[in-house]
FIBA-456709 format. One record per residue (C-alpha): residue in one letter; x, y, z. Coordinates in nm, 2 decimals, padded with zeros to 4 digits. Example, Ala and Ser with C-alpha at 12.3 -4.5 7.8 and 13.67 -1.06 7.14 Angstrom:
  residu      c1      c2      c3
       a   01.23  -00.45   00.78
       s   01.37  -00.11   00.71
//
This chain:
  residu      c1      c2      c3
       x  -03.18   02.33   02.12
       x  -03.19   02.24   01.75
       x  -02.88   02.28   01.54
       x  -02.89   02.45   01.20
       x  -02.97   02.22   00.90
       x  -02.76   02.42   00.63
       x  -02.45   02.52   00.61
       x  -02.49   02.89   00.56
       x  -02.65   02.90   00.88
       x  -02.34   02.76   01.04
       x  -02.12   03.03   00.87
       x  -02.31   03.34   00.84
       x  -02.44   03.29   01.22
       x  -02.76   03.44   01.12
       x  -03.02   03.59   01.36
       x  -03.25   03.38   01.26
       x  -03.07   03.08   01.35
       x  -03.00   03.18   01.70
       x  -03.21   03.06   01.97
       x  -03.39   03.19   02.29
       x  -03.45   02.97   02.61
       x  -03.63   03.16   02.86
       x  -03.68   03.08   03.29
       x  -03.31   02.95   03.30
       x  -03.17   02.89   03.66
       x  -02.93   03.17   03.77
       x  -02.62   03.03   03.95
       x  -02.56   03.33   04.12
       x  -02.92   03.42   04.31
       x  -03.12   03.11   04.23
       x  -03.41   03.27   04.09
       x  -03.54   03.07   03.78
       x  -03.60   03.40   03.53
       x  -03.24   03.43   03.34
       x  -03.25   03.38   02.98
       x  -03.01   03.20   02.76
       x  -02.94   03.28   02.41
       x  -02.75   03.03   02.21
       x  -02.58   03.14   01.82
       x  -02.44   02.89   01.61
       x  -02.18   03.02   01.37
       x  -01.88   02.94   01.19
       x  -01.50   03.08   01.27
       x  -01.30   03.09   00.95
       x  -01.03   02.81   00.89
       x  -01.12   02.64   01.21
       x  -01.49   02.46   01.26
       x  -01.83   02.51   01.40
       x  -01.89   02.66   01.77
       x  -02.17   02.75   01.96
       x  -02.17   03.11   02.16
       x  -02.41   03.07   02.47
       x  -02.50   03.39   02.67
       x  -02.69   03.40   03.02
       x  -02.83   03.70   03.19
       x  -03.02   03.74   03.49
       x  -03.26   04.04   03.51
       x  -03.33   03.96   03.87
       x  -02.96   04.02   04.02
       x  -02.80   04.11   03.75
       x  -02.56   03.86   03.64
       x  -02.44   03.77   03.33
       x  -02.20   03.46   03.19
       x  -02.12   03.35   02.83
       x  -01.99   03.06   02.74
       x  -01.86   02.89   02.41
       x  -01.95   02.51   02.32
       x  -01.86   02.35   01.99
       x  -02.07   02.19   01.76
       x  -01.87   01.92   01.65
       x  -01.70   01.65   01.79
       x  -01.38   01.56   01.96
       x  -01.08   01.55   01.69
       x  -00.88   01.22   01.69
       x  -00.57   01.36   01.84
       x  -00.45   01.69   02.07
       x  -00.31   01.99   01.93
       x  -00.06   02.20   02.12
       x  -00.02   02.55   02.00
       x   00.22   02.84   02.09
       x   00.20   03.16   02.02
       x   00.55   03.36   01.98
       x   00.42   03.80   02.12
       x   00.65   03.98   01.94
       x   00.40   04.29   02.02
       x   00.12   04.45   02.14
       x  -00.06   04.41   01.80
       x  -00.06   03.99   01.88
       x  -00.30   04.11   02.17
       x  -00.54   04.13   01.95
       x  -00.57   03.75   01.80
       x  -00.87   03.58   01.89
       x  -00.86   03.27   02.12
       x  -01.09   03.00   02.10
       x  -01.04   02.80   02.46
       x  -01.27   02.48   02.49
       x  -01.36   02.34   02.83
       x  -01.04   02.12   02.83
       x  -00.76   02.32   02.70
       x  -00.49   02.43   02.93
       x  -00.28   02.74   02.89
       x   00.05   02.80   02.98
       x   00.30   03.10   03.00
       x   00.68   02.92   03.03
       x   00.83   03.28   03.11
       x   00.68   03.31   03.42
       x   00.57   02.92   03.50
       x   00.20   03.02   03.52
       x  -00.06   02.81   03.39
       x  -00.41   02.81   03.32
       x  -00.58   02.49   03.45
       x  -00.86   02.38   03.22
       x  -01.13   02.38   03.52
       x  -01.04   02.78   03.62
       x  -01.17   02.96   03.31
       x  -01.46   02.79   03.07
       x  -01.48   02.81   02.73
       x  -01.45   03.15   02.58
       x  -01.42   03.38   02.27
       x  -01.17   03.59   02.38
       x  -00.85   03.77   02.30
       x  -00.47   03.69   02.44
       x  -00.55   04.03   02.65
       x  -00.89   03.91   02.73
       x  -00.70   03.56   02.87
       x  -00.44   03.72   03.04
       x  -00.59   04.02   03.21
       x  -00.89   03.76   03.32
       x  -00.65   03.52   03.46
       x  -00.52   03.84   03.66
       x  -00.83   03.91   03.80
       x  -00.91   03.56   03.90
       x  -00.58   03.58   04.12
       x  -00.66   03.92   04.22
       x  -00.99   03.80   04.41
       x  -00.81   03.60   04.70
       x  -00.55   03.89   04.75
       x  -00.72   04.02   05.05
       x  -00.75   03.73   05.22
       x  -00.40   03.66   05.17
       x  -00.25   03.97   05.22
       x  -00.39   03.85   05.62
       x  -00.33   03.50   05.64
       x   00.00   03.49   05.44
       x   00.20   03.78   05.34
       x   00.45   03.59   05.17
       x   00.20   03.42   04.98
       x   00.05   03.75   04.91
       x   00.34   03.90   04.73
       x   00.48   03.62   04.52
       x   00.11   03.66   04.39
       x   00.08   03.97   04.31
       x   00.45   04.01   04.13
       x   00.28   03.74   03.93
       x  -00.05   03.99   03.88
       x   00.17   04.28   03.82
       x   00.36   04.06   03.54
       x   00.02   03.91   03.39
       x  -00.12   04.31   03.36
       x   00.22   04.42   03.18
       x   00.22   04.13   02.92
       x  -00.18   04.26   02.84
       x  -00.03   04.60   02.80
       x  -00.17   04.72   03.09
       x   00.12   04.93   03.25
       x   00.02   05.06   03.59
       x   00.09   05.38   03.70
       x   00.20   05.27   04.08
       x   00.54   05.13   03.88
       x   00.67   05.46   03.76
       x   00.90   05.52   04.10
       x   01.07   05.15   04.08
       x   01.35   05.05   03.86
       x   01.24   05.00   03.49
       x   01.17   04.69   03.43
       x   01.32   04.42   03.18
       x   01.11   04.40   02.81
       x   00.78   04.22   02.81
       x   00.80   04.14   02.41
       x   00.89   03.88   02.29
       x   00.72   03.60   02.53
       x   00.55   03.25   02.46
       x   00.16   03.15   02.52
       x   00.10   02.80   02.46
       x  -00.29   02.68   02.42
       x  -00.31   02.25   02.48
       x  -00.60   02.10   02.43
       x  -00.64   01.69   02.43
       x  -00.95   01.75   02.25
       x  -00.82   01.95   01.93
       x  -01.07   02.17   01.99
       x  -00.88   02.52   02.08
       x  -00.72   02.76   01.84
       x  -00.50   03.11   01.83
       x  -00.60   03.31   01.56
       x  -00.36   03.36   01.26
       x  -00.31   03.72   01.12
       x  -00.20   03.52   00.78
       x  -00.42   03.30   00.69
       x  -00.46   03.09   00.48
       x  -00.04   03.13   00.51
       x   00.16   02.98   00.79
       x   00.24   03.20   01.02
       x   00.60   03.21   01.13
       x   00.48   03.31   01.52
       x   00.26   03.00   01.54
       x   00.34   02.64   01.56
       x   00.11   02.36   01.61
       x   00.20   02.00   01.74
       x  -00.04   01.73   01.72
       x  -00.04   01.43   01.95
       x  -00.17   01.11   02.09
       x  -00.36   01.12   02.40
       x  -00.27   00.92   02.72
       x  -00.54   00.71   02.86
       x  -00.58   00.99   03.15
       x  -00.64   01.26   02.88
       x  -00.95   01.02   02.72
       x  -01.14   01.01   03.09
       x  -01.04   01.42   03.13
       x  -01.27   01.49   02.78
       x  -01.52   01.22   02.83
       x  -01.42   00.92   02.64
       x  -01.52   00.56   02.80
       x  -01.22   00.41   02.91
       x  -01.11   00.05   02.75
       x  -01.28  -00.28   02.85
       x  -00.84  -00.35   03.03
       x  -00.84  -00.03   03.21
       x  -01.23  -00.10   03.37
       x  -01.10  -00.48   03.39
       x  -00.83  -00.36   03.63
       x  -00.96  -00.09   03.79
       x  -00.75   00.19   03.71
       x  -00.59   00.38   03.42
       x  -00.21   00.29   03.35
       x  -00.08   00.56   03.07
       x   00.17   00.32   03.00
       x  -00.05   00.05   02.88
       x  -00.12   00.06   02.57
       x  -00.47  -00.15   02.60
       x  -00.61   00.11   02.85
       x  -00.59   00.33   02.55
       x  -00.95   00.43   02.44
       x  -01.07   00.35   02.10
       x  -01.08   00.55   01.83
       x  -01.33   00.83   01.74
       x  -01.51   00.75   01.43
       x  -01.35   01.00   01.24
       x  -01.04   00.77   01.33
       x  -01.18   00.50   01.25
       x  -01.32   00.67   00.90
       x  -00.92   00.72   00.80
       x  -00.83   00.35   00.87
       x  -01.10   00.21   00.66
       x  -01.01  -00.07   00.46
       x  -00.67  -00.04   00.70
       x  -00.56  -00.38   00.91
       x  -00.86  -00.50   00.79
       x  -00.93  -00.71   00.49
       x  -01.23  -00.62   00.24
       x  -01.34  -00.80  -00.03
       x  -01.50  -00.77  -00.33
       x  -01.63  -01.00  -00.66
       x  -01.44  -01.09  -00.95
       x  -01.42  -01.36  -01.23
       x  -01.13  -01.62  -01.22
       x  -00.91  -01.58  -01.52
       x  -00.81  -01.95  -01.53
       x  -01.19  -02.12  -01.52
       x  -01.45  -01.81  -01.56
       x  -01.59  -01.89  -01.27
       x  -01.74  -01.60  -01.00
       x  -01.48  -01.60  -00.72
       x  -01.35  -01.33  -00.46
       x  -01.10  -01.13  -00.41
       x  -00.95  -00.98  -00.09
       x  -00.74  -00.66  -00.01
       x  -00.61  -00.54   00.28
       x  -00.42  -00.16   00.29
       x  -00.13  -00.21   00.53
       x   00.13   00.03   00.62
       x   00.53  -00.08   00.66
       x   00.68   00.16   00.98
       x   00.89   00.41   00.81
       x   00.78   00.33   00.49
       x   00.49   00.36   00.29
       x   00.13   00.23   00.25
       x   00.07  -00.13   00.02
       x  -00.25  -00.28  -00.12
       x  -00.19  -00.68  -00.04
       x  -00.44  -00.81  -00.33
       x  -00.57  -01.21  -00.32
       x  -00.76  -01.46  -00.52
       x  -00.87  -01.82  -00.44
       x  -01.06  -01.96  -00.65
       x  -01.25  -02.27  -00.46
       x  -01.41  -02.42  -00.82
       x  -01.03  -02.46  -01.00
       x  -00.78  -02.42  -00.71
       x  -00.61  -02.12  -00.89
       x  -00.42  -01.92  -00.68
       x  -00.28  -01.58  -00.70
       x  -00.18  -01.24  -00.54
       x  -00.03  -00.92  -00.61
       x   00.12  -00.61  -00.42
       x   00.08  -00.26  -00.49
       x   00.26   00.09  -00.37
       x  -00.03   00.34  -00.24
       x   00.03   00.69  -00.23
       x   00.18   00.92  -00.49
       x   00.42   00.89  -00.73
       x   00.76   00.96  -00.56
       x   01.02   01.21  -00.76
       x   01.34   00.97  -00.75
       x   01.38   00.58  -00.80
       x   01.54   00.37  -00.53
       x   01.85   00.10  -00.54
       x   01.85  -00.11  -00.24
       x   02.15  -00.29  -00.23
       x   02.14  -00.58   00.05
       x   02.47  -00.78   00.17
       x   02.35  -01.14   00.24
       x   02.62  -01.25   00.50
       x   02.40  -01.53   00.75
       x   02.12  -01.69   00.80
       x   01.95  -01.42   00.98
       x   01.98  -01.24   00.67
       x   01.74  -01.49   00.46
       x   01.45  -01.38   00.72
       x   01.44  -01.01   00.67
       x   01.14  -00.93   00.49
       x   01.16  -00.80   00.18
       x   00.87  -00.63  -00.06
       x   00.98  -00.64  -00.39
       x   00.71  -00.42  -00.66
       x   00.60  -00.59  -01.02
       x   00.82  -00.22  -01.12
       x   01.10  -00.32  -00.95
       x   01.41  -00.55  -01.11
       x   01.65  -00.80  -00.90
       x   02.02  -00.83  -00.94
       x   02.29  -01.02  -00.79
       x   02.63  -00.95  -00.94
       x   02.83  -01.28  -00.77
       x   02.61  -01.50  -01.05
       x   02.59  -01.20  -01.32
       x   02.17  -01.22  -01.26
       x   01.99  -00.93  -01.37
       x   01.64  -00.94  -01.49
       x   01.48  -00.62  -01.61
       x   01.24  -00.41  -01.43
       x   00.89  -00.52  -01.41
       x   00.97  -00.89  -01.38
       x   00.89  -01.15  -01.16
       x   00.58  -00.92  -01.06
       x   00.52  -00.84  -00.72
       x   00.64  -01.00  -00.41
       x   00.61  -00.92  -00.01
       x   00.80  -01.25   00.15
       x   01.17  -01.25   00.30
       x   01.47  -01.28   00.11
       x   01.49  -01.67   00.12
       x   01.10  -01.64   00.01
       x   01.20  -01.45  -00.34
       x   01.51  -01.64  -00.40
       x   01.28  -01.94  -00.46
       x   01.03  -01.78  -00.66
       x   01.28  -01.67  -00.85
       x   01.42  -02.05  -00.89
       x   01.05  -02.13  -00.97
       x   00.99  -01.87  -01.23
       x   01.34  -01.91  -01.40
       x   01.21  -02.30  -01.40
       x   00.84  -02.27  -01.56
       x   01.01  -01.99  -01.78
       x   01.26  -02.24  -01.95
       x   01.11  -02.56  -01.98
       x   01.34  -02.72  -02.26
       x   01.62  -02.64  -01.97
       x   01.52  -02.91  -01.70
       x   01.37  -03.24  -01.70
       x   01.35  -03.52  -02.02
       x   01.40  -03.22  -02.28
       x   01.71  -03.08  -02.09
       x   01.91  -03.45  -02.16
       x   02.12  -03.47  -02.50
       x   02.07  -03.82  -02.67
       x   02.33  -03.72  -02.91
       x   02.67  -03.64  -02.78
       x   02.85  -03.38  -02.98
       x   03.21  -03.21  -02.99
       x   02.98  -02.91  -02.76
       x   02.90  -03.20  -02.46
       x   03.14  -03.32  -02.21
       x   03.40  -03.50  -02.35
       x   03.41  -03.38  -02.73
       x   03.66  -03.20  -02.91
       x   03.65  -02.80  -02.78
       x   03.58  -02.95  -02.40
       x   03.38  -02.58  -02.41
       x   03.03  -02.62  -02.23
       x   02.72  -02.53  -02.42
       x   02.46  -02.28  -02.39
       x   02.22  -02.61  -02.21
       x   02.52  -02.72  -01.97
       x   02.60  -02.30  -01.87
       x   02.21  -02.28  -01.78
       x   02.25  -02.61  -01.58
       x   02.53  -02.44  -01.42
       x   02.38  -02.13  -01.31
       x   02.09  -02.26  -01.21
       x   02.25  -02.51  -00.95
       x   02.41  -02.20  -00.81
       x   02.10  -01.97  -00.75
       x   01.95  -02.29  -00.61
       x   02.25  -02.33  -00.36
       x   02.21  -01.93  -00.28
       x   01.84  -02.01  -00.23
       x   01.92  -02.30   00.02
       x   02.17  -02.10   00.19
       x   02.48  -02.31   00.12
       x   02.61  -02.05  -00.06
       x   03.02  -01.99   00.05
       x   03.04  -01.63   00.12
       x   02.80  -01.34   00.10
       x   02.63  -01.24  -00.20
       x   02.45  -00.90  -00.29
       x   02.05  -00.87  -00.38
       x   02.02  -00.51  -00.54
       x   01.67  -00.43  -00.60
       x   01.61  -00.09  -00.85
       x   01.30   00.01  -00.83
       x   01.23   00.36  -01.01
       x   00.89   00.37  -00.85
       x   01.06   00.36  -00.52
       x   00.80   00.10  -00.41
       x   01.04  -00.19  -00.27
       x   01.16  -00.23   00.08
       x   01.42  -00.44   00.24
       x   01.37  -00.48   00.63
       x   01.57  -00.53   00.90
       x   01.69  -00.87   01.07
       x   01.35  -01.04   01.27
       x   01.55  -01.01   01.60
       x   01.55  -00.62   01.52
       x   01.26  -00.60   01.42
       x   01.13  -00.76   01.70
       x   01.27  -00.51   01.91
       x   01.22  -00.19   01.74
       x   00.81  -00.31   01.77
       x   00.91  -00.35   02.13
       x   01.05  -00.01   02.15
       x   00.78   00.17   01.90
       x   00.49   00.01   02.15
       x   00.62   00.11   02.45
       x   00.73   00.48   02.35
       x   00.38   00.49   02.15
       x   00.55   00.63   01.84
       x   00.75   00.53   01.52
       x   01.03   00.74   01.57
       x   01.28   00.43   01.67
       x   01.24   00.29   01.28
       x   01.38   00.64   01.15
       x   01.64   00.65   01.39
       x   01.80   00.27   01.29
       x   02.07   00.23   01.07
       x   02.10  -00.09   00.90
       x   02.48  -00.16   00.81
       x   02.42  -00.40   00.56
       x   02.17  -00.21   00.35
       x   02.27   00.03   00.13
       x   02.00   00.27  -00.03
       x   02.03   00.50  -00.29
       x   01.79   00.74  -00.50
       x   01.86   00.86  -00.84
       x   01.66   01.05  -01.10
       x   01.50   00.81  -01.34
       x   01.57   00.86  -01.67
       x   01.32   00.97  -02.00
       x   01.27   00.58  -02.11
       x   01.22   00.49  -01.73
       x   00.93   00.76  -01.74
       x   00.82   00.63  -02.14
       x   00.80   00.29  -01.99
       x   00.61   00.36  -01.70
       x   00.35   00.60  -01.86
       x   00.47   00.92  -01.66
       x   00.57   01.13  -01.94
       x   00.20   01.06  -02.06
       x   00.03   01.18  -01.73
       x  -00.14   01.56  -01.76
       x  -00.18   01.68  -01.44
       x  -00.26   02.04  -01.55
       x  -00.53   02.15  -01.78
       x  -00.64   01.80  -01.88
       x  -00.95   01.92  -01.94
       x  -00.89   02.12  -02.21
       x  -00.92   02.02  -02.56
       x  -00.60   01.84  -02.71
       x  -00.59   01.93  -03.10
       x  -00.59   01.62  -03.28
       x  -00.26   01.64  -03.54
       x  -00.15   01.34  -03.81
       x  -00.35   01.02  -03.80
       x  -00.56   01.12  -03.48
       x  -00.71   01.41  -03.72
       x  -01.02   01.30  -03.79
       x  -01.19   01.30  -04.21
       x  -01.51   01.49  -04.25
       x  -01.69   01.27  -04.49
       x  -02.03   01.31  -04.72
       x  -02.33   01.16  -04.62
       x  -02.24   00.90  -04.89
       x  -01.93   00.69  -04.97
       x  -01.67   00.81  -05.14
       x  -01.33   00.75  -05.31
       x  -01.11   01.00  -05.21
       x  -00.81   00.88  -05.51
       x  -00.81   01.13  -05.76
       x  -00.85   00.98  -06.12
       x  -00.59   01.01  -06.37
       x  -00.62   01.08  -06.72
       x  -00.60   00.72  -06.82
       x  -00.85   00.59  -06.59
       x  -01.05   00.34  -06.71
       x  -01.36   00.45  -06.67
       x  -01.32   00.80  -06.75
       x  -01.63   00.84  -06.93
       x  -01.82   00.77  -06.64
       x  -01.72   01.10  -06.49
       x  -01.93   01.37  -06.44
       x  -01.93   01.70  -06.63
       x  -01.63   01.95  -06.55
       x  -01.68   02.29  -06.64
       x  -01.36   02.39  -06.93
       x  -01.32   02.04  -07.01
       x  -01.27   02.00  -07.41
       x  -01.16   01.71  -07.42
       x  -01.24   01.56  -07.80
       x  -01.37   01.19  -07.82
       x  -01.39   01.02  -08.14
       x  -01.42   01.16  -08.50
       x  -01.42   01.56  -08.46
       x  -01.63   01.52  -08.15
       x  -01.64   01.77  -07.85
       x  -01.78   01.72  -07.55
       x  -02.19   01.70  -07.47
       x  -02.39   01.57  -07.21
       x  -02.70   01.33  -07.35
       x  -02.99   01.21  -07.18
       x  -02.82   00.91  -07.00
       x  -02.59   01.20  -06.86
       x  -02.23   01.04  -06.98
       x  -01.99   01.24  -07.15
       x  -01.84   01.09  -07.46
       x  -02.18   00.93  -07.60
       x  -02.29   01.04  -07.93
       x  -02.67   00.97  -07.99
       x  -02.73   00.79  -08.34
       x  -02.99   01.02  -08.46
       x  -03.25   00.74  -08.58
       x  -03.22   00.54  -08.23
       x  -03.13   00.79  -08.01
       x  -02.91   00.54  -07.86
       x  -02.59   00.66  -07.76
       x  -02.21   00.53  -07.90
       x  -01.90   00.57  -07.71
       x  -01.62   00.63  -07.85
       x  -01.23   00.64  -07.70
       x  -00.97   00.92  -07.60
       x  -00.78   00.95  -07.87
       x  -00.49   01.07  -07.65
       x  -00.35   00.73  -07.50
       x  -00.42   00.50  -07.81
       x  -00.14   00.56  -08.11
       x   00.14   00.41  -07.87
       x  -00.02   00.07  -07.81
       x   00.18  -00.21  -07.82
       x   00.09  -00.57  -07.77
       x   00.23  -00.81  -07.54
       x   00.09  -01.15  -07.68
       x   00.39  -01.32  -07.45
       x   00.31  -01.11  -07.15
       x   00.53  -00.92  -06.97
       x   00.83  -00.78  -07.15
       x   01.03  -00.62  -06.90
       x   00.97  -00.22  -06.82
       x   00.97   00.03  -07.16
       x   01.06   00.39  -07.09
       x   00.73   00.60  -07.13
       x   00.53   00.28  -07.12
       x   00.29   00.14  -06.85
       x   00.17  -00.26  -06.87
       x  -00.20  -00.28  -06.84
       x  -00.49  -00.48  -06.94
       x  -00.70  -00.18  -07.13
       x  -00.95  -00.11  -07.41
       x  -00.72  -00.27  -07.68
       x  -00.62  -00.59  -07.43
       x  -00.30  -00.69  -07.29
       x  -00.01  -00.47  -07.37
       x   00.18  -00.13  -07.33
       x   00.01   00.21  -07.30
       x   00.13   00.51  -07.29
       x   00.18   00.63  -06.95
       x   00.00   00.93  -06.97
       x   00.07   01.10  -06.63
       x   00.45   01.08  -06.67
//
């Protein structure tokens, strides 16, 4: 049978997608004339399924089955199903071929090889179930009457949770409520499903538990067993290497997870091509981090960076770490390029962002931070750190005080002796990280263990449960800089596609085709009989002259009559306060601006004032 192409076919389960397959092989008389009729379709807010009917016009039987069109999910689902009343009847049940269903109430279950997969309701399973028992009461009821009526309480109790109250009960005592009662549907294969009345809300009467399968559960769907378990010859659900592999969809979500990928770049110190690998990697009971590398193999250049994956978390983090023995120097510590170090016993504090990121152990960052405090400061070590002239600030002199070279010298012979271990007490590391992207782990003998415990159990639920007594972790809202700084306040996670007006200097000029200065002239602008015509403007230039426009198109140009060539004359507003300044600048003259104008170096009269 052909699956539909498109999608709509999957969801509307249209006729026309349905297929016929004729001469099918009854499995109730034999004969080879029953027809099968297979519909595709869709169930809402669950996945693909194929509905497969038989019928058998010889003998009459008929048989429908449900398949799905998909494939196994990556982990079980157990669901329950709280019947409050006889309305939950109704929900539609989606059982697969390898879900089991179980009633706790009255110990009953449903093994996965009774009842095939079915559309049905939680009537439909229940009454069903009853008359699967029913069918053997006869021959019970002879060979073993005991048998015969623990049975059929338990078919008298199956009829009465499907509402099905028989009439033969009316003389007996009443009986005790049906409602409320559990149903729980588990399937290894994630492929079952209880319909919910709220949807696409959670429904308070359903609650669904994924999980891991055992070994034992892979065989029971279908999945090859691992090349251990054929090695030894059986299935051990305690070993962890008889587990089967991932499905791909599994294997889709780890991509680019415990495994390195690479990818070309240019290296910044030569220019040269050179790679760069990544690897996603996830701390237990932390977070995801992107490990980032580059070695360059022309130049020898080195470097590597860590990131935080995920979102964004609402609080910063202070990790505060008491550094009491050795052990202590070999917890591994990630430290993010947002995150800033501390230690109050040497009154060291460098800002966040510094030292950029770092995934070593606590002895491993100490001496990067030696290092970087080192390459930061060369005039404080080496020739350039040695006075050749001994003042009253060196040892010795007048004040005895040390200087600013011999305090450096000083603490930087202590954070060397903390990074060696030799320190004489315990000292504190605080790491503040408003990102909440650092992470201080636990001794390695612990964390030896707790992987110890975590394998074994097949879950990380032994990290959570630990309590580190010399870590100290606090969250705190980070304040408005914190979020300046970091670009948070800046992020628009709402309507950012909408148009942002554009105010102050992001307010773009509409300008002419042509160039243009946009100062407005004064009155005593040089060249103000280069300016065009303006309508009202009477302004009078030379003797008894009004304004006119000639042929070269400049106001202020009288035409000589024989020539025809123009003359220009001056404002005469401007020109009766003149006043030269042979020696240059005077000093400033109320009412007076110093200009080189028509009449040369001097004072004008300062015409806009």
């Amino acid at each position: 049978m052909e699956l539909p192409n498109s999608l709509e076919s999957w969801n509307t389960g249209d006729e026309d997608a349905m297929s016929t397959i004729l001469n099918c092989l009854c499995p109730s008389c034999g004969e080879g004339e029953a027809t099968t009729i297979c519909l595709p379709t869709k169930v809402p807010f669950f996945r693909q399924i194929i509905i497969m009917s038989l019928t058998c016009p010889s003998c009459g039987f008929s048989n429908s089955e449900v398949s799905f069109g998909g494939e196994i999910q990556p982990k079980g689902v157990r669901t329950t199903l709280k019947v409050t009343s006889a309305a939950d009847l109704n929900r539609q049940v989606i059982k697969s071929d390898s879900c089991t269903i179980l009633l706790p109430s009255l110990q009953f279950e449903i093994p996965p090889i009774t009842q095939r997969g079915a559309v049905t309701t939680i009537e439909g399973v229940l009454k069903k179930s009853a008359e699967g028992l029913q069918e053997g009461q006869a021959q019970r009821a002879i060979q073993d009457i005991s048998l015969f009526t623990a049975i059929q309480k338990v078919i008298e109790s199956l009829l009465r949770m499907a509402g099905d109250v028989d009439s033969d009960d009316s003389d007996e005592e009443e009986e005790a409520p049906v409602f409320p009662y559990e149903l729980v549907v588990d399937d290894p294969a994630g492929n079952s499903y209880i319909e919910n009345f709220l949807a696409p809300a959670q429904d308070p009467q359903l609650t669904s538990a994924h999980y891991i399968r055992t070994p034992t559960q892979d065989m029971s769907i279908g999945l090859q067993p691992s090349a251990a378990a054929l090695a030894d010859g059986t299935i051990d659900n305690s070993n962890p290497l008889h587990k089967n592999k991932e499905s791909r969809n599994d294997e889709v979500e780890k991509l680019g997870r415990e495994e390195v990928m690479t990818f070309p770049t240019t290296c910044p110190h030569c220019n040269v091509p050179a790679t760069t690998n990544m690897c996603v990697t996830n701390i237990p009971h932390f977070k995801e981090i992107i490990i980032m590398s580059l070695d360059c193999e022309k130049c020898g250049y080195k470097s590597n960076e860590i990131k935080g994956g995920g979102a964004i978390p609402k609080f910063g983090t202070k990790v505060s770490l008491t550094v009491s023995d050795a052990e202590d120097f070999g917890r591994e510590v990630l430290k993010s390029d947002t995150a800033g170090i501390a230690i109050p016993e040497l009154e060291l504090e460098l800002e966040e962002g510094s030292l950029d990121g770092v995934y070593s152990t606590v002895e491993g960052l100490l001496k990067k931070l030696v290092s970087n405090m080192e390459a930061a400061n060369p005039f404080a070590s080496g020739d350039s750190s040695k006075k050749h002239h001994v003042g009253n600030d060196a040892e010795g002199g007048k004040f005895g005080e040390q200087s600013l070279s011999q305090k450096y010298d000083t603490f930087m012979a202590r954070l060397r002796t903390l990074s060696e271990g030799k320190s004489d007490g315990p000292f504190t590391l605080i790491i503040n990280d408003p990102l909440s992207n650092s992470f201080v782990g636990p001794p390695p003998s612990v964390a030896a263990s707790l992987a110890l415990k975590a394998e074994e159990g097949n879950s990380e639920a032994v990290y959570s449960d630990y309590k580190d007594p010399r870590v100290e972790i606090v969250e705190y809202v980070r304040s408005q800089d914190q979020d300046d700084i970091l670009g948070i306040s800046d992020l628009k996670t709402e309507g950012y596609n909408e148009q942002i007006e554009a105010t102050g200097t992001d307010q773009m000029q509409e300008l002419s085709d042509r160039l243009t200065n946009v100062h407005k002239r004064g009155p005593d602008h040089p060249n103000i009989f280069g300016k065009p015509e303006v309508e009202g403007d009477d302004t009078k230039y030379g003797e008894d002259s009004v304004v006119w426009k000639t042929g070269s198109g400049r106001r202020g140009e009288k035409e000589k009559e024989e020539t025809g060539e123009g003359v220009v004359y001056e404002r005469e507003i401007g020109d009766g306060g003149f006043e030269e300044a042979k020696g240059g600048f005077e000093g400033k003259k109320e009412g007076k601006v110093f200009k080189m104008g028509a009449k040369g170096l001097g004072y004008y009269s300062d015409l806009i004032t």
